[in-house]
C-alpha positions in Angstrom: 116.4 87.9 102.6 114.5 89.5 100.0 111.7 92.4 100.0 108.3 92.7 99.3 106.2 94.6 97.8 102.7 95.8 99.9 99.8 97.5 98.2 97.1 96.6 101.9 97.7 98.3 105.3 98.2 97.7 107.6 100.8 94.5 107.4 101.0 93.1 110.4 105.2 93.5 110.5 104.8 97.3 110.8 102.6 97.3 114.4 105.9 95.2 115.8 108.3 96.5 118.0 112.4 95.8 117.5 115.4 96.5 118.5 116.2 97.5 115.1 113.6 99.2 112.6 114.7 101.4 109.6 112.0 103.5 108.1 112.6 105.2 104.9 110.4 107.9 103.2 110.9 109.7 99.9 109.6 111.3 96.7 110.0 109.4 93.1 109.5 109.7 89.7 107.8 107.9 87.0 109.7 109.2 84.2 112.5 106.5 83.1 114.9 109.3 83.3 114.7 110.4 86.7 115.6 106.9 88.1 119.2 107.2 88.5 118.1 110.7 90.8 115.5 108.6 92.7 118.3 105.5 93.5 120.5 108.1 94.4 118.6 110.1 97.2 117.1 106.5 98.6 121.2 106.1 98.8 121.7 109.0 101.1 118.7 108.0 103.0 120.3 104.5 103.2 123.7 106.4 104.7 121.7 108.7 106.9 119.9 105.2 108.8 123.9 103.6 108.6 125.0 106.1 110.9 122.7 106.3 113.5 122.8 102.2 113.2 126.6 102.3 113.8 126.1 104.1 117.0 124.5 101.2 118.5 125.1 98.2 116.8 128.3 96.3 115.2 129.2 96.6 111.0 128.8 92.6 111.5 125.1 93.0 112.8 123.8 95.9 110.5 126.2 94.2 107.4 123.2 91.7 105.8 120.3 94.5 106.1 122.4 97.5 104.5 123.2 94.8 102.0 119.9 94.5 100.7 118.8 98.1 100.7 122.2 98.6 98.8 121.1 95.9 96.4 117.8 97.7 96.2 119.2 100.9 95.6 121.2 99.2 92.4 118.3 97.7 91.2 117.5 99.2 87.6 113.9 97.1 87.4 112.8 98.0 90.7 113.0 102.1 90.1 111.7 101.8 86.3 108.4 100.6 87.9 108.2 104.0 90.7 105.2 105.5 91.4 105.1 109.6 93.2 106.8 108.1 96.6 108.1 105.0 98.0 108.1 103.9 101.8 110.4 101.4 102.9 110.5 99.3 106.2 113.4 97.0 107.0 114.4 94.7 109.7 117.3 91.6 110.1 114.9 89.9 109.1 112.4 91.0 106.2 111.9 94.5 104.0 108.7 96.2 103.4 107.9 98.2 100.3 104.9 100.5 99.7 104.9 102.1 96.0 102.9 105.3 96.8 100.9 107.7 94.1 101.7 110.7 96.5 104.8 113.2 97.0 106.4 112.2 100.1 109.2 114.7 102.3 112.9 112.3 102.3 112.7 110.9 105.6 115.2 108.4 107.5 114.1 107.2 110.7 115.8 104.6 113.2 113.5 102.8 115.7 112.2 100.6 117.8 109.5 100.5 116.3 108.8 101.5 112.4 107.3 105.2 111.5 104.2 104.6 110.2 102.6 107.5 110.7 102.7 108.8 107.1 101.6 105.7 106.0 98.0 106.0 107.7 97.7 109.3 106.5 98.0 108.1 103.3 95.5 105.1 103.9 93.2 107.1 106.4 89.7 106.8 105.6 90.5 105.3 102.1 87.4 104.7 100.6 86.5 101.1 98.5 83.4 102.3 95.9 81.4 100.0 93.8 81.1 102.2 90.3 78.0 101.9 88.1 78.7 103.1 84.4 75.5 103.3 83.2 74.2 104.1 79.8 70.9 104.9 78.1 71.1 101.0 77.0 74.2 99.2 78.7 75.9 98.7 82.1 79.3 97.9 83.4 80.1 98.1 87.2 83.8 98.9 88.0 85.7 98.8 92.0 88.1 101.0 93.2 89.2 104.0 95.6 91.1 107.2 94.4 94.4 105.5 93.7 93.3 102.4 91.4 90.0 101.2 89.6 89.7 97.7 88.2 86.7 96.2 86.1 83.9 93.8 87.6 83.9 90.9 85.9 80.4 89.4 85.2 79.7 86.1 84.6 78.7 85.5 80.6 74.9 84.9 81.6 74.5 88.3 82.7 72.7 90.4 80.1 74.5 94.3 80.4 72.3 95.6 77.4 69.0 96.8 76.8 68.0 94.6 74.4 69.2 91.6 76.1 67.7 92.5 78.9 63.8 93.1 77.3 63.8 90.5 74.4 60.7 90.3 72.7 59.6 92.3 75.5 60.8 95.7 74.2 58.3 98.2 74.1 59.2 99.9 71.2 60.5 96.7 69.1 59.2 98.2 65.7 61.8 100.8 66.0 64.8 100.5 64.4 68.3 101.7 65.7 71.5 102.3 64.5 74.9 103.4 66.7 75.4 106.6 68.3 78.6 108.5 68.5 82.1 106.8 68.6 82.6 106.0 72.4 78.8 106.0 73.2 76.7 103.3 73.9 73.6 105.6 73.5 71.2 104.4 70.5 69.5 106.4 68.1 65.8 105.8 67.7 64.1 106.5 64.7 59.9 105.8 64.8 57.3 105.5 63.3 54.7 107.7 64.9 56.5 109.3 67.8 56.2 106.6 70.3 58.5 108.4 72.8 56.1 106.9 76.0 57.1 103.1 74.5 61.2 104.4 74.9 60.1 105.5 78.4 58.9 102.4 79.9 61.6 100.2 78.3 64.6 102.7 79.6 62.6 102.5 83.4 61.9 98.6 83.0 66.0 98.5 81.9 67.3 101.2 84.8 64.8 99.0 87.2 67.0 95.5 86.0 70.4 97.8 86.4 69.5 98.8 89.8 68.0 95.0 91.1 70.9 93.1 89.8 73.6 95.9 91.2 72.0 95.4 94.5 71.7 91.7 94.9 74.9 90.7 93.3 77.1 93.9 94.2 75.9 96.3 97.0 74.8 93.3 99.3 77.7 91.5 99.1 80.4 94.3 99.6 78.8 96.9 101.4 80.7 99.8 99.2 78.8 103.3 98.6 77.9 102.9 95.0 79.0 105.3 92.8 76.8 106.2 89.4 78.2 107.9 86.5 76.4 108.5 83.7 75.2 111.4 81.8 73.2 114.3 83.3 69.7 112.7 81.6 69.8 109.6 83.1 70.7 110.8 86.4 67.7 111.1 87.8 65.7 109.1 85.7 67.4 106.0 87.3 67.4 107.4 91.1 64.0 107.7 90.6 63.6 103.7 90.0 66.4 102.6 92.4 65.7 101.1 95.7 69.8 100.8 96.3 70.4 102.0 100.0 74.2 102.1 99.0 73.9 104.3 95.9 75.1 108.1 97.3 74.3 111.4 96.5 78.0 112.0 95.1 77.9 111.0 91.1 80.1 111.9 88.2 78.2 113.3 85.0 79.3 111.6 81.7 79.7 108.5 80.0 82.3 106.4 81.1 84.1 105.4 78.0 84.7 108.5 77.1 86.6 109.3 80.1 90.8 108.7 80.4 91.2 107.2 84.0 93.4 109.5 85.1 90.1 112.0 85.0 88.2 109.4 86.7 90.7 109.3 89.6 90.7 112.7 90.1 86.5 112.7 90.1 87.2 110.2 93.0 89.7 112.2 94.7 87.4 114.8 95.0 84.8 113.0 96.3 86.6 110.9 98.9 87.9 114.3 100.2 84.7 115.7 100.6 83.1 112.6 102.3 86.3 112.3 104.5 86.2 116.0 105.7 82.3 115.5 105.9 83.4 112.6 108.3 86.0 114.2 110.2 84.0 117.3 111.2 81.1 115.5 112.7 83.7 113.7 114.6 85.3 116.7 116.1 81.8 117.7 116.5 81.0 114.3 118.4 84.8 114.9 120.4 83.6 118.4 121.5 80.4 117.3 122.6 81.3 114.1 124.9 83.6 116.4 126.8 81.6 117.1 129.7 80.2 113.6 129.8 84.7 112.8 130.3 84.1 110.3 127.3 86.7 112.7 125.2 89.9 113.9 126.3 93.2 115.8 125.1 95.3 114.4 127.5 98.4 112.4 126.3 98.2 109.9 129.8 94.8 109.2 130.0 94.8 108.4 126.5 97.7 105.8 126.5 95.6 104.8 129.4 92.4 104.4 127.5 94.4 102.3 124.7 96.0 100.1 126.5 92.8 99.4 128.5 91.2 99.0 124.3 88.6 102.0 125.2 89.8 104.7 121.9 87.3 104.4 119.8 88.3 107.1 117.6 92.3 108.9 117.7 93.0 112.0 116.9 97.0 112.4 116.2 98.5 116.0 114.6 100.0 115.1 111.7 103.9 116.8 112.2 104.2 116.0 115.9 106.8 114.5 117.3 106.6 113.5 121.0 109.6 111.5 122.3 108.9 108.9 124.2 107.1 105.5 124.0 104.5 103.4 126.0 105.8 100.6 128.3 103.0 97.7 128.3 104.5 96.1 131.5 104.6 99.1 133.3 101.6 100.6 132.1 102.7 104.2 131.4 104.6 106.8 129.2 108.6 106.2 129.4 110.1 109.5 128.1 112.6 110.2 125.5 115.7 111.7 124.3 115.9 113.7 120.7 119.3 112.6 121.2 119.0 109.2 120.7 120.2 107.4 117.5 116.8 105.4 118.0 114.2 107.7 117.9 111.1 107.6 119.7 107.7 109.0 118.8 105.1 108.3 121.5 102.3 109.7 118.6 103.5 106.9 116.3 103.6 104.4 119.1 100.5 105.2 120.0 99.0 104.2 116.5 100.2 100.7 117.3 98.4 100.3 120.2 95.0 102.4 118.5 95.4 99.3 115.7 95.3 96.9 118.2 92.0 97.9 119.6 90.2 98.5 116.3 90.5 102.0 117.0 89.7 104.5 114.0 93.0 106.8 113.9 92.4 110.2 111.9 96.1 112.0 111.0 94.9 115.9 111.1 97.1 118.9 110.4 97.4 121.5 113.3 95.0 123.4 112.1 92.2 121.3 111.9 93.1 119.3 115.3 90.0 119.4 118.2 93.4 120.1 120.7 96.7 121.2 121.2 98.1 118.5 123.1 99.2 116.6 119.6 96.3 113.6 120.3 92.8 113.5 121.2 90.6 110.7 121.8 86.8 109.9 122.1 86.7 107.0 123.9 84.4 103.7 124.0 83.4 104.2 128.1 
């Protein structure tokens, strides 16, 4: 038995229930030198889950699985490629590993199910965005979310420039041109007579290609908000041309290539967080105002009810809440825990299981900004 390495959720090993499920959670580094600290806290993690397994279950069952994650710990390539946090999942029979880029608490949790609850906080609402970088006189389109970007390969046919893209058609082809700054696609136009109306129609007959082929061969097909950045003259000289019912409001002033990624990120942090909150409050909103028509509740058994019966449409959970307990499918109810247990039992995380099941959205809120106190809410389908 080997592990694997996950970068999609959910995979479909974590929304199974066992008899024996080992959840780790914990902070790392990616500086070479703090490896030997990162191996050695996943090893007390690794202890912590041994003990609670040993209450329950033989050395000769638990021996192959604390194998491995012993193996892991030892293994020098494994933490030299660390991200902020890791997230591990293991069974008898296979190991699940999520290299986060976000600080995560040390957690050990044994189960019958795995915690996966800080997992979809970390993937909730996680955005996919098509990226224009767009230039006075080139193009490149980019994909990616707050956590990675990659480049949009176009096929060699496909003219990104200007010139390419007017021919013998440009406007202002007695001009002459010579490069701009280092890390700028913008050209310098020098004239002869100030035919400044001519540079006009070719940059709107350019931004008009830009925005046709964007929406044909990108938007269409994926469906992703497009994202433009470019700088602050272009803005809205190309919004005024586009006819892109994907392009948003949210845009990032500057030229690309002069941008590190990391900044980029960060740009798309922000705006993810500000379209999610956006999101969220008009779904409280929506929650608070289905209440008297009883398609919204806060209460724990007629929303376990409600999932198992696939009417959540949207679920609420508080995001350090632990109920114990879990839902029995054959009986159709709650069946309540002990905090005693060696296995431990969230009925919020089991909850999520069900929620996934049912194409449920599932929003992980802090205390603060939940529509109840119960620890869940729901708006429901019917």
């Amino acid at each position: 038995m080997e592990y694997t390495i996950e970068t999609k959720f959910p995979n479909q090993m974590l929304l199974a229930n066992g008899e024996l499920c080992i959840s780790i959670y914990m902070p790392t580094h990616r500086m070479l030198q703090n490896n030997k600290q990162d191996s050695l806290v996943f090893k007390n993690l690794v202890k912590e889950a041994e003990l609670s397994l040993e209450k329950l279950y033989s050395t000769k069952e638990i021996s192959p699985l604390m194998t491995l994650l012993n193996k892991l710990k030892n293994d020098v390539n494994f933490w030299n490629h660390s991200l902020d946090g890791l997230a591990v999942f293991a069974t008898l029979d296979a190991v699940i590993i999520y290299r986060i880029k976000k600080d995560l608490e040390p957690i050990a949790i044994v189960s019958k199910g795995f915690h996966i609850k800080p997992l979809i906080e970390y993937f909730q609402g996680l955005e996919t965005f098509s990226i224009l970088a767009l230039e006075a006189n080139s193009f490149a389109l980019y994909e990616g979310n707050h956590l990675d970007i990659k480049t949009i390969e176009l096929p060699s046919d496909v003219e990104t420039t200007l010139s390419g893209v007017l021919g013998t058609q440009h406007s202002d082809s007695y001009l002459t041109t010579h490069g701009g700054n280092r890390g700028s696609n913008d050209a310098v136009f020098h004239g002869h007579g100030g035919k400044s109306d001519d540079k006009a129609i070719d940059q709107e007959k350019f931004f008009r290609y830009v925005d046709n082929y964007v929406l044909e061969n990108i938007s269409k097909k994926n469906h992703y908000p497009l994202l433009l950045v470019t700088k602050k003259e272009h803005n809205s000289d190309f919004r005024n041309v586009s006819i892109n019912p994907y392009l948003i409001e949210n845009s990032i002033d500057g030229s690309y290539d002069t941008f590190q990624e990391s900044e980029i990120l960060n740009e798309l942090k922000r705006i993810f967080k500000d379209r999610f909150l956006e999101k969220v409050n008009k779904d409280i909103e929506r929650f608070n105002s289905l209440k008297d028509k009883n398609l919204s509740t806060d209460q724990i058994k007629i929303i376990v009810k409600a999932l198992l019966e696939s009417r959540v449409d949207t679920l609420f959970l508080e995001k350090n809440k632990i109920i114990s307990g879990r839902i029995d499918e054959n009986k159709r109810n709650i069946i309540t825990g002990d905090l005693d247990n060696p296995v431990a039992e969230d009925l919020l995380n089991d909850m999520i299981k069900h929620a996934f099941l049912s194409n449920s959205i599932i929003i992980i809120l802090d205390k603060e900004q939940m529509p109840s106190t119960s620890g869940a809410a729901a708006i429901l389908r019917y």
